[in-house]
C-alpha positions as CSV (number, residue, x, y, z in Angstrom):
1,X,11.0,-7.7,2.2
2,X,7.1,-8.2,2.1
3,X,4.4,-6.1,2.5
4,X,1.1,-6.6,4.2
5,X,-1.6,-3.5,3.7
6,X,-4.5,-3.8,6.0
7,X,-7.8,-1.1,5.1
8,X,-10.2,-0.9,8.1
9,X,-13.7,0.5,7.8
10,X,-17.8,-0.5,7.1
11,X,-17.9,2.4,4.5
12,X,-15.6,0.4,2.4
13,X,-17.0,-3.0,2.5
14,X,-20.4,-1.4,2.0
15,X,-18.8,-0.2,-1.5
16,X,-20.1,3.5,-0.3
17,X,-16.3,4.5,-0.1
18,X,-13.5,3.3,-2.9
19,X,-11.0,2.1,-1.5
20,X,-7.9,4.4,-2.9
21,X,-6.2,4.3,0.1
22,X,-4.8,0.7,-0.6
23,X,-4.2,1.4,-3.9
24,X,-1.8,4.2,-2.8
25,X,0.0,2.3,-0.1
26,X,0.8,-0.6,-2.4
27,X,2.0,1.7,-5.2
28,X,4.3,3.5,-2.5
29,X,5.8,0.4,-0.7
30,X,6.2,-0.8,-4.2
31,X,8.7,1.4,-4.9
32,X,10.4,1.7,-1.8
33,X,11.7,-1.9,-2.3
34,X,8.8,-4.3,-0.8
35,X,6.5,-7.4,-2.3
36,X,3.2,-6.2,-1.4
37,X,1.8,-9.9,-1.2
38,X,-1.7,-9.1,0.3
39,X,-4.2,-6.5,1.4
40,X,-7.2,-6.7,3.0
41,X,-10.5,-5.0,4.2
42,X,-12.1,-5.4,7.5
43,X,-15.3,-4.1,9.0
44,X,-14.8,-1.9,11.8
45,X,-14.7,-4.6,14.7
46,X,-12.1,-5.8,17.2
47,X,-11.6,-9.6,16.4
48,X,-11.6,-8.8,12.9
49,X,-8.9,-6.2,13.4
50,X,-6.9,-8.4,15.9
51,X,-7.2,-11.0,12.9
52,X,-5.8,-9.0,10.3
53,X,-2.8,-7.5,12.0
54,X,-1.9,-11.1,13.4
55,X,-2.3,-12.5,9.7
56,X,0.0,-9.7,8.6
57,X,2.3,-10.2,11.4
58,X,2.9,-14.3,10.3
59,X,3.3,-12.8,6.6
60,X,5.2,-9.5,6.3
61,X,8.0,-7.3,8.0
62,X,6.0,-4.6,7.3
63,X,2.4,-4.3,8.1
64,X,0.8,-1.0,7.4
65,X,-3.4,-0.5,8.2
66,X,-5.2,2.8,7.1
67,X,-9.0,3.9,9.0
68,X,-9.9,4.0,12.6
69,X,-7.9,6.4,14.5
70,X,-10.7,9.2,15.3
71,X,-12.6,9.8,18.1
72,X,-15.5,8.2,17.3
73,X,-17.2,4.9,19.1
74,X,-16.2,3.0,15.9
75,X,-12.8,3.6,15.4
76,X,-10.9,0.7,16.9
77,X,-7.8,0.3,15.3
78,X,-5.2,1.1,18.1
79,X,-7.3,-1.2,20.5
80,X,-7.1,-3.6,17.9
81,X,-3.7,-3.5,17.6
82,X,-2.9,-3.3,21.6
83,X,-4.6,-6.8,21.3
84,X,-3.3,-8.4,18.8
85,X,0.2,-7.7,19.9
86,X,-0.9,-8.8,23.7
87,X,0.1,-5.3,24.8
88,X,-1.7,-2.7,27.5
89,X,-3.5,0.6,25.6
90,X,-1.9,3.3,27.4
91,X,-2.6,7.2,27.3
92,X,1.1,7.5,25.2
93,X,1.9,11.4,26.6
94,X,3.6,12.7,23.1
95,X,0.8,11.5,21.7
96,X,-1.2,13.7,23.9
97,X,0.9,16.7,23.4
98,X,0.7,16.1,20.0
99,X,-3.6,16.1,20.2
100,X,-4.1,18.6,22.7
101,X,-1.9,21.1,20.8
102,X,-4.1,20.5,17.7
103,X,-7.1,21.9,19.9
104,X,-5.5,24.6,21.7
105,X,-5.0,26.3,18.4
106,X,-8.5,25.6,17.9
107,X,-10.1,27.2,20.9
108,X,-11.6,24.0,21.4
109,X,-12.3,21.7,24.7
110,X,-10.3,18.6,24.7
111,X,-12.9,16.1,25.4
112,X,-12.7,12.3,26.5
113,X,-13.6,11.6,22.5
114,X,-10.5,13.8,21.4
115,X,-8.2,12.3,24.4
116,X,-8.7,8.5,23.0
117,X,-6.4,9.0,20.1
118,X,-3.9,9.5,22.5
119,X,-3.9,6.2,23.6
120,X,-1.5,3.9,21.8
121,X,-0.4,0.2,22.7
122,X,2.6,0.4,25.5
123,X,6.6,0.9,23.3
124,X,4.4,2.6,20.7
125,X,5.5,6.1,18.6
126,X,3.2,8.1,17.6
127,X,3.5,9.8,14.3
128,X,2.3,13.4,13.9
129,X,-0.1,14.2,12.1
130,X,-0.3,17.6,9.4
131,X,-2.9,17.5,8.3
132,X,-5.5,16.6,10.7
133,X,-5.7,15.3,14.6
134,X,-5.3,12.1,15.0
135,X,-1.5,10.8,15.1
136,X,-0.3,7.8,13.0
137,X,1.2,5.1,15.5
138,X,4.9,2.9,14.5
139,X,5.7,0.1,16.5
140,X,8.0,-2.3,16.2
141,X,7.5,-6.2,17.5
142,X,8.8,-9.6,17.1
143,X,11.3,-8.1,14.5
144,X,8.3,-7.0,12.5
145,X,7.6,-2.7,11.8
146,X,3.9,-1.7,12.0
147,X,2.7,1.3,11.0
148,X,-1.1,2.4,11.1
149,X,-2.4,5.7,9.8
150,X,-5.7,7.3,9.5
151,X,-8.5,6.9,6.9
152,X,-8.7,10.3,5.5
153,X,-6.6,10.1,2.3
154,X,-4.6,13.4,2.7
155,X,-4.1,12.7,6.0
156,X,-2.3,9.1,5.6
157,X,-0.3,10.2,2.4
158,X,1.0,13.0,4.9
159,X,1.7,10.6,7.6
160,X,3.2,7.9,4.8
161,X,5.2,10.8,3.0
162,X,6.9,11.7,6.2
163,X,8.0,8.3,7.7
164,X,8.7,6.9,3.7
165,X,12.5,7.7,4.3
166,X,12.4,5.1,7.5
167,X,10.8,2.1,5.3
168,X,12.9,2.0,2.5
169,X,14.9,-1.0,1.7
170,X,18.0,-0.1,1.7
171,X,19.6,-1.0,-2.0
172,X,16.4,-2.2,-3.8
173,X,15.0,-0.8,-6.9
174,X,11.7,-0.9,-8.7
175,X,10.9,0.1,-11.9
176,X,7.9,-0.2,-14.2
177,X,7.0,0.9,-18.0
178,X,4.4,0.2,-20.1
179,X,3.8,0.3,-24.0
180,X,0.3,0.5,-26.0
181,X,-0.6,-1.8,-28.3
182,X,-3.5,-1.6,-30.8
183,X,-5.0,-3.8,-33.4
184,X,-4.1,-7.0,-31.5
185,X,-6.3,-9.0,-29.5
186,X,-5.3,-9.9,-25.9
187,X,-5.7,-13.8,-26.9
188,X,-3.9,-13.2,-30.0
189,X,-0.8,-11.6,-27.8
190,X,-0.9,-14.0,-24.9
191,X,1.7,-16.4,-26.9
192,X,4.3,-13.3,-26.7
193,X,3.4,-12.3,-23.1
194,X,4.0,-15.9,-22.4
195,X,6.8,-15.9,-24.8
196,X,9.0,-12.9,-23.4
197,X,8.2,-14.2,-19.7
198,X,9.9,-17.4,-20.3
199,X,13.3,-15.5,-22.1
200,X,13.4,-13.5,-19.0
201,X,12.6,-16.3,-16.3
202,X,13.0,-14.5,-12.7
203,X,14.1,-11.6,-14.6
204,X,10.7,-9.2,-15.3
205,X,7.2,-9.5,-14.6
206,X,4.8,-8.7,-17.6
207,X,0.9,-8.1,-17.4
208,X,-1.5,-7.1,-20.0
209,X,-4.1,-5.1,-19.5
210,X,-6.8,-5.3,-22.1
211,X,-8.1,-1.6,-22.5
212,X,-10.5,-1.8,-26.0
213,X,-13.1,-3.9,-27.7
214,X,-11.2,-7.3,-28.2
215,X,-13.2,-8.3,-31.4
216,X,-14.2,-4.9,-33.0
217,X,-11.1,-2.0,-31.7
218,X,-8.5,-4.2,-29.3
219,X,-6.4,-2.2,-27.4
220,X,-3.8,-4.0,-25.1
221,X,-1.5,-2.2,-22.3
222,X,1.7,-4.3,-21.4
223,X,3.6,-3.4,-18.5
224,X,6.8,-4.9,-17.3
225,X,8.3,-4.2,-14.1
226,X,11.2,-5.3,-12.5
227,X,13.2,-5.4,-8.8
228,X,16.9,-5.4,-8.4
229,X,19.8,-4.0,-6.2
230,X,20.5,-1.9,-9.8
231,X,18.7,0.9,-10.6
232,X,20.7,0.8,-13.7
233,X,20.2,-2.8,-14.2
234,X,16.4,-3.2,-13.4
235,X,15.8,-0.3,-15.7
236,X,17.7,-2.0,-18.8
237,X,15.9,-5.2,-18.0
238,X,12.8,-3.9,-18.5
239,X,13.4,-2.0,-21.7
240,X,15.0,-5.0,-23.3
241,X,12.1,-7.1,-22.2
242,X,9.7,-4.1,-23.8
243,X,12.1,-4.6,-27.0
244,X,11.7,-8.2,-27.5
245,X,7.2,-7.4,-27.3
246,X,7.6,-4.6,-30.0
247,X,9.5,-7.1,-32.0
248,X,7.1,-9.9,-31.8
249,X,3.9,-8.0,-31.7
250,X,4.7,-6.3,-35.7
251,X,5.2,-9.3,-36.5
252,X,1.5,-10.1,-35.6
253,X,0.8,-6.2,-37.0
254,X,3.2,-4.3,-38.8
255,X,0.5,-1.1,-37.4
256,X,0.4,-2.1,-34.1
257,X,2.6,0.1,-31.9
């Protein structure tokens, strides 16, 4: 099952916001079973939005966007998406419920601003939200799942927490572990990399990641990861794969790890 992550905003493209929200989603549909094989970042216009969800849509079965579900001029997610799907933006009337309860408890007038994130693309569900106002939207389409949520971190890991148990895939396993190893170049350790990739062909999937001074203090991070329908099994796979690097890199240097 692949993965398609979409981030939508200016402030990210500018470089005045990082972009942690990504990072998050792909960590989390990593481990509940998906091949996150792409994400992008678009600015916070229509066609651009429309393109991304219908690039994700000829991709993935799941496509999941983060940013522009507020009240403001320039979010333009949800219109986005009732285009790119070729569906009418309706006012969805949980979803209203679901806002205008927010600002009851708040004293506050429910304004045409606050009323837009109401509107959702026609078969839509929206997803509440604890943490702030604006609801996160699922719908499915074509046999596809799509799920966007809002651009305020805590508000789409709540969102994401809460509907994780829907996305799953059922009977797939992830698992990941990574060993340090010092006093060997990254060139020097390619040759095992490469080596222990071949003995485990289709089995593991092992990256360095180069974390000192190659010529003067070299310090090298391996991680091998692995996906199966074993807990049990991708877990040992990856530990025998770590085995055969320890093994091969004292041989290089006895001090090493």
């Amino acid at each position: 099952m692949r993965a398609y992550v979409i981030t939508i905003g200016n402030e990210i493209l500018k470089g005045r916001t990082i972009n942690t929200n990504a990072a998050h989603i792909g960590r989390v549909l990593t481990y509940a079973g998906y091949d996150v094989i792409r994400m992008v970042v678009v600015p916070d216009e229509i066609d651009e939005i429309v393109w991304a969800f219908r690039d994700g849509l000829s991709r993935a079965d799941l496509i999941v966007s983060t940013g522009g579900l507020g009240p403001t001029f320039d979010d333009k997610t949800v219109e986005a998406l009732a285009k790119a799907l070729n569906l009418e933006l309706e006012l969805n009337q949980e979803a209203y419920s679901m806002v205008k309860s927010k600002y009851d408890k708040l004293g506050v007038e429910l304004t045409r601003e606050r009323i837009k994130m109401a509107y959702m693309p026609k078969g839509a569900k929206p997803l509440p939200n604890p943490v702030g106002t604006a609801p996160g939207v699922y719908i499915e389409y074509a046999g596809r799942r799509i799920l966007t949520l809002p651009g305020v971190p805590a508000e789409m890991e709540a969102i994401l927490d809460e509907v994780l148990p829907q996305l799953r895939v059922p009977g797939r396993y992830y698992y990941e572990e990574s060993v340090v190893v010092r006093g060997i170049m990254e060139s020097a350790l390619a040759p095992v990399v490469n080596d222990v990739m071949r003995l485990n062909a289709g089995l593991v999937y092992v990256k360095s990641h180069p974390k000192g001074i190659e010529i003067d203090k070299p310090v090298v991070e391996v991680e091998v990861s692995a996906s199966g329908s074993s807990e049990e099994e991708v877990k040992g796979r990856v530990k025998e794969a770590i085995r055969q690097i320890l093994d091969r890199a004292k041989s290089i240097n006895p001090q090493c790890c």
